[in-house]
C-alpha positions in Angstrom: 38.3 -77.8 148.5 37.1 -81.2 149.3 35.7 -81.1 145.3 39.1 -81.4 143.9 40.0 -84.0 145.7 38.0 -86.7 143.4 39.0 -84.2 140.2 42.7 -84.9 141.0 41.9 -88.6 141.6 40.5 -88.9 138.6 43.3 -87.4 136.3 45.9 -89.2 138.1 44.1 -92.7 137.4 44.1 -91.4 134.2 47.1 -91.0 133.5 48.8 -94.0 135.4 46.6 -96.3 134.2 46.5 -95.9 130.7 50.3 -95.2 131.2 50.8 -98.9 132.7 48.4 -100.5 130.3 50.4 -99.0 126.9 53.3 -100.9 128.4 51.4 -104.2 128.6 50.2 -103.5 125.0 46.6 -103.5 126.5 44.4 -100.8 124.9 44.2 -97.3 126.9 40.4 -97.6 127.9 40.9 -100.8 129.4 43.2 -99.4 131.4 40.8 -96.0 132.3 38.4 -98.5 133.1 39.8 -100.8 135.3 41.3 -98.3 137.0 37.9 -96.7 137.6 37.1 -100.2 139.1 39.8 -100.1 141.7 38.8 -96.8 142.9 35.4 -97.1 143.1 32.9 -98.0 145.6 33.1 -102.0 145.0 36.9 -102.1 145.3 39.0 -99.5 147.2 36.2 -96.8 147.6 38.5 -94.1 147.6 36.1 -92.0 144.7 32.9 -90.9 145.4 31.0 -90.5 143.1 29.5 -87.0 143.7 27.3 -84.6 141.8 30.4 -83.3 140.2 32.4 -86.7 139.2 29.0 -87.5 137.9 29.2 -84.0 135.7 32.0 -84.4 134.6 31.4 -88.0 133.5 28.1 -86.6 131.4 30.8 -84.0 129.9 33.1 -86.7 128.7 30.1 -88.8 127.3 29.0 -85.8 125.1 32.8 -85.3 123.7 32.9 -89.3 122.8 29.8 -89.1 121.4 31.0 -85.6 119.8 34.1 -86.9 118.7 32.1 -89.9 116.8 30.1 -87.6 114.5 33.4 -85.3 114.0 35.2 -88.3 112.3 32.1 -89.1 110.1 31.8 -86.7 107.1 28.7 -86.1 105.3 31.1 -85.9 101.8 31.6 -89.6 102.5 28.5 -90.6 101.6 28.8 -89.1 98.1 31.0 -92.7 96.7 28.5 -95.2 98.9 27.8 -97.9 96.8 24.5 -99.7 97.2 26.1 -103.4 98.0 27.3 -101.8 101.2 23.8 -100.9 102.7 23.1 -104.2 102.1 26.3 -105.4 104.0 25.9 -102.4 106.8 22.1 -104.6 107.2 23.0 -107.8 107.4 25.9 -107.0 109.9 23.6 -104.9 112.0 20.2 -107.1 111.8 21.6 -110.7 112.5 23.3 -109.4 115.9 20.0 -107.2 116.7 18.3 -110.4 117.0 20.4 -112.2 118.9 20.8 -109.0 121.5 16.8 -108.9 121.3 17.2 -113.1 121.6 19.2 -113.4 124.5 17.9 -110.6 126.3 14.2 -112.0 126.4 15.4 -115.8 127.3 17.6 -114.5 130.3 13.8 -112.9 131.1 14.3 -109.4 130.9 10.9 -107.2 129.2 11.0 -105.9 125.5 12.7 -102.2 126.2 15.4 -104.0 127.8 15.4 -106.8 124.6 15.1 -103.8 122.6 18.4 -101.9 124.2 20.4 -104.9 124.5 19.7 -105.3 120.5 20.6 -102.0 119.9 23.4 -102.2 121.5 24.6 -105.2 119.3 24.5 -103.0 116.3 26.9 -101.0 117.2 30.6 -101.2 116.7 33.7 -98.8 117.2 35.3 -97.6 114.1 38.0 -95.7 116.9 39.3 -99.1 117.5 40.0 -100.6 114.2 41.3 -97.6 112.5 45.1 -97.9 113.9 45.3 -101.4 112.7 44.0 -100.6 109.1 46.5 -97.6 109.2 49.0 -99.6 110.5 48.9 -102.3 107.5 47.7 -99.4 104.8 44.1 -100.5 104.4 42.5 -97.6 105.2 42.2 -96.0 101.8 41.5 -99.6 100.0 37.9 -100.2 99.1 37.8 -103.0 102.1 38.5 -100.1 104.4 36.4 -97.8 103.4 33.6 -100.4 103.2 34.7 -101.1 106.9 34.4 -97.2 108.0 31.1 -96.4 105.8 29.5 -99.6 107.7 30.2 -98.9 111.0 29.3 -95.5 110.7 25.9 -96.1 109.2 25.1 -99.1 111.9 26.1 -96.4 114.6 23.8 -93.9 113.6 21.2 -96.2 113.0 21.6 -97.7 117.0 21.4 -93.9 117.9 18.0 -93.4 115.8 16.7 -96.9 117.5 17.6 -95.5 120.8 16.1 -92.3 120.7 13.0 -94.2 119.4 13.3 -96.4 122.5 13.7 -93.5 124.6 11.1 -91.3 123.9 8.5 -94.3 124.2 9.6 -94.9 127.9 11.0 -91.6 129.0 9.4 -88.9 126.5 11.4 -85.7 126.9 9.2 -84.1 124.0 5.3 -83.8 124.3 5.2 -83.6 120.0 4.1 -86.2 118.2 6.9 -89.0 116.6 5.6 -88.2 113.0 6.1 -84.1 113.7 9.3 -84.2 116.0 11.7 -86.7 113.7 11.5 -84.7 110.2 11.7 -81.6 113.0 15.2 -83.2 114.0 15.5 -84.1 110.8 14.9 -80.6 109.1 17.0 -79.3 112.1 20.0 -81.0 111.0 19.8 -79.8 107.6 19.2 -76.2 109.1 22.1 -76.8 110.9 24.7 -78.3 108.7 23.7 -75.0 105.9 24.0 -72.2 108.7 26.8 -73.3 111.1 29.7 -73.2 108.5 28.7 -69.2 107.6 28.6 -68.8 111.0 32.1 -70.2 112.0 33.6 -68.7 108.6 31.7 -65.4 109.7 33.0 -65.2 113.6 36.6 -66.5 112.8 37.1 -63.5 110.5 35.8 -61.3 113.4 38.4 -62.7 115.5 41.5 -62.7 113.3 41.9 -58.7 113.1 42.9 -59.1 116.9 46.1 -61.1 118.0 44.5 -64.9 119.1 46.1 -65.1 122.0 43.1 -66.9 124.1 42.8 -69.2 120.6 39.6 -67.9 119.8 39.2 -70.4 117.1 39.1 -73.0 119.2 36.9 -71.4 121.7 34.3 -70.2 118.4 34.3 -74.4 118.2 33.1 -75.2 121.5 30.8 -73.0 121.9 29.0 -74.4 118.7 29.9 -77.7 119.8 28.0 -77.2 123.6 25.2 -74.6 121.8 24.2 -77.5 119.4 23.9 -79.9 121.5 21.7 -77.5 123.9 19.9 -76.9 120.5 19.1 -80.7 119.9 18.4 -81.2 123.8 15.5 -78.7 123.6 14.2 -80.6 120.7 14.2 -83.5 122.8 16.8 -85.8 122.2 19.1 -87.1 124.5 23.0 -85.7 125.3 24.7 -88.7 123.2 22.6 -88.3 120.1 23.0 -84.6 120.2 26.9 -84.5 121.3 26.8 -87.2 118.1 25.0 -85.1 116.1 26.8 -81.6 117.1 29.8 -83.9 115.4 28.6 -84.5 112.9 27.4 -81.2 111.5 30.8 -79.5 112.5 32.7 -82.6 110.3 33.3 -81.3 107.3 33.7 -77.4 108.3 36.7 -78.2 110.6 39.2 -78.6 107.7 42.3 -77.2 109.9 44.6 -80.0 111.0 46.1 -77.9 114.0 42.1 -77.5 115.2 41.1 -80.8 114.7 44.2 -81.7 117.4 43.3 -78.9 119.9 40.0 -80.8 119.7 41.0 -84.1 119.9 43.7 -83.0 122.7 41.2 -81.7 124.9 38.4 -84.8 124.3 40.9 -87.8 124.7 43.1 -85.8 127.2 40.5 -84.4 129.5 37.0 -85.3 129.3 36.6 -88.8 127.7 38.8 -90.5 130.0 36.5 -88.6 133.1 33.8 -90.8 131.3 35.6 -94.3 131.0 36.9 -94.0 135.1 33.2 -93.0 136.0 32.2 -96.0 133.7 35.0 -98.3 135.5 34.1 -97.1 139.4 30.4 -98.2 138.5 31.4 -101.6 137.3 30.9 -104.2 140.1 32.6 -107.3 139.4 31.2 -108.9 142.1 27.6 -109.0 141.0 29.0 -111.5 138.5 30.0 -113.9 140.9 26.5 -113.1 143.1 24.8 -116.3 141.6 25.3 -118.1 138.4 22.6 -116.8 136.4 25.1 -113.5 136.5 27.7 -115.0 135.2 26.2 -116.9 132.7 24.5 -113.9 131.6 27.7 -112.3 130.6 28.9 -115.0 129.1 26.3 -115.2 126.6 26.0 -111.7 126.2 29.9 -111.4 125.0 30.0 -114.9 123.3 26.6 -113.4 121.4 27.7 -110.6 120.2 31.4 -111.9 119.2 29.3 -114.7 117.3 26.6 -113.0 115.6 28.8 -109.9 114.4 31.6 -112.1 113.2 29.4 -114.6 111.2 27.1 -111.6 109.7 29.9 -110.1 109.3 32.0 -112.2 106.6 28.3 -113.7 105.4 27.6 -110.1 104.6 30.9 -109.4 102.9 31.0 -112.5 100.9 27.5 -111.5 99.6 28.7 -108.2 98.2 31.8 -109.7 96.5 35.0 -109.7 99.0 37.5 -113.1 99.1 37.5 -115.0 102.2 41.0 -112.7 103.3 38.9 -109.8 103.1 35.8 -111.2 104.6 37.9 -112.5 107.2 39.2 -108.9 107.7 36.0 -107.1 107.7 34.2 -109.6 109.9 37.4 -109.0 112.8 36.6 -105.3 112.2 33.1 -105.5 113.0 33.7 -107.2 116.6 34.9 -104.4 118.6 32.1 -102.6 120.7 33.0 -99.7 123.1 31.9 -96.0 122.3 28.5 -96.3 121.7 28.1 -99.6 123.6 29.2 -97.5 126.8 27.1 -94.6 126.0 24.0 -96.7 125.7 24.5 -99.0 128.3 25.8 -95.9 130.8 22.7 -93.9 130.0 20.2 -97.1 130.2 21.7 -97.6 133.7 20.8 -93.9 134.6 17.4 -94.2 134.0 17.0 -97.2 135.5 16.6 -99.4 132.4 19.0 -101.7 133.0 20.3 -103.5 136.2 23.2 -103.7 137.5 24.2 -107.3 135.9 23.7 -106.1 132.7 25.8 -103.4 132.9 28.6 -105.0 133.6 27.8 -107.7 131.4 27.9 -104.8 128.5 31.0 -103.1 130.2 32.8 -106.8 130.4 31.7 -107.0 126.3 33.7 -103.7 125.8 36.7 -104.7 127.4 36.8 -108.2 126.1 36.3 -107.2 122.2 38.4 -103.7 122.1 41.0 -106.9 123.4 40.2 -109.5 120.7 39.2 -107.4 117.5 43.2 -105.6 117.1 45.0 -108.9 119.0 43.6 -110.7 115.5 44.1 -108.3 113.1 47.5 -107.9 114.2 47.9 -111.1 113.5 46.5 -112.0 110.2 47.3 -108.3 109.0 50.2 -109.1 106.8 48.6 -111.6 104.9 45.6 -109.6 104.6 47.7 -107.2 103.4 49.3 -108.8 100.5 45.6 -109.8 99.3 43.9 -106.8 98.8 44.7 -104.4 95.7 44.9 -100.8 96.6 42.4 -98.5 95.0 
């Protein structure tokens, strides 16, 4: 019985939080994860977190991670133009260095440099999105440039941290050269067979009434059996749960599925991941000594910097005005999905300490913040700049 006790304490954060922080026109995770912080062990210390919270916490990482690779469709690629690898580089390489930069003069050892850069590749597509919706960018070449880049500069901070990973904490015994184009050859496996095999075990199931929605149930369990698959290969939960999205992306074509999906991800187990994120967060250690502090101020000024200035360099260079430079530079600030995953997973095996972490946890909150405050403002002008397609 005790066991439900932090379950129920972690919905209800949920939902009064995020709740609350809609009101104040703060973004929900914010709100997940500072409600985390007042429940956990360096505030109130009413949440433990046990084996379970902990679980559940994993679960909610793999469905964030899941829900990444679901939004990115292989058919995408098919209309990428050349000038935006260079752009996805540029806007992923300059803030890699400075993460690798910063990370060595504040003394930490090359895996840590190495994370903290890899982390500064990343961005969060998930937090952009409403604001290019909002002003009707989306389907103009600026947004899709914005979209195709963050998605390739995720995937590629993935790659690097599976690289990273298997150097200091090996999961497979195979050689790099053999167990890559294994993954590799996996994926393509996967992305040809999976499709049959939904199309193949939905037809089974519609000659009987679907009253325990089988379809959605067929989902998940190729959703959790990939990910198992990919684990067994060797790579770790996010990259799989990443992955698992990614296959499933363009075989999901039902609108009704794709919102039993995101319904259960964004209403049950991602925010278990944020709270968990939020009660480890220990504001304190900032204020510990002044190396702490200073550290996160560098590390969010850093990354702000360097992905804002690579950002409109790298769209000037492939032809966008300064409006739409502007615009995709703002895009490129926000870091939260990925940055979280990384950072939450470094911290469980004891890569990073506890400054850094909340450093990196501070950097999500303040740029999910900053990123849609600016395009909300400078949207309508943006707007009235850009042609549509």
């Amino acid at each position: 019985m005790e066991e439900f006790y932090p379950f129920f304490l972690i919905i209800f954060v949920g939902v009064f939080f995020s709740m609350v922080f809609r009101r104040m026109h703060f973004p929900w995770v914010v709100g997940l994860i500072f409600g985390g912080m007042i429940i956990g062990p360096h505030a109130l210390n009413i949440l433990e977190i046990t084996p379970v919270a902990e679980f559940l916490g994993q679960i909610g990482l793999v469905f964030l991670m899941f829900m990444a690779g679901l939004e990115t469709k292989f058919s995408n690629f098919r209309n990428f133009r050349g000038g935006l690898i260079w752009l996805s580089f540029i806007n992923g390489a300059v803030p890699f260095a400075v993460g690798v930069s910063l990370a060595i003069l504040f003394g930490y050892g090359w895996v840590v440099a190495l994370l903290v850069g890899i982390i500064f590749i990343s961005s969060s597509i998930a937090v952009v999105i409403p604001s290019l919706e909002r002003f009707e960018l989306i389907h103009t070449r600026l947004g899709q440039s914005v979209i195709m880049t963050t998605v390739l500069q995720d995937i590629a901070s993935l790659v690097l941290l599976s690289l990273v990973l298997q150097s200091v904490s090996p999961v497979t015994k195979l050689p790099l050269y053999i167990f890559y184009p294994l993954v590799a050859g996996t994926l393509v496996l996967m992305r040809f067979l999976i499709p049959k095999v939904t199309v193949y075990l939905e037809n089974a199931a519609s000659q009987t009434k679907d009253l325990f929605q089988q379809q959605f149930r067929i989902t998940f369990l190729i959703l959790v059996g990939t990910v198992i698959a990919f684990e067994l290969l060797g790579l770790h939960p996010i990259t799989a749960g990443f992955f698992a999205g990614l296959i499933l992306s363009d075989s999901i074509t039902s609108t009704v599925l794709k919102d039993k999906i995101r319904t259960i991800s964004y209403g049950v187990f991602i925010p278990f991941f944020f709270i968990i994120v939020g009660a480890q967060l220990n504001i304190g250690v900032l204020l510990e000594s002044r190396g702490a502090l200073l550290l996160a101020v560098a590390i969010v000024l850093g990354s702000i910097l360097s992905k804002f200035l690579s950002g409109w360099i790298g769209a000037k260079i492939v032809g966008f005005n300064t409006d739409q430079s502007l615009l995709f530079a703002i895009t490129s600030i926000p870091q939260l999905s990925t940055t979280l995953a990384v950072a939450f997973t470094a911290l469980s095996l004891g890569l990073l300490d506890q400054k850094l972490v909340t450093a990196m946890i501070t950097l999500s909150v303040v740029t999910v913040i900053v990123s849609p405050t600016l395009m909300n403002l400078l949207g309508k002008r943006i707007k009235e700049s850009i042609p549509a397609n």
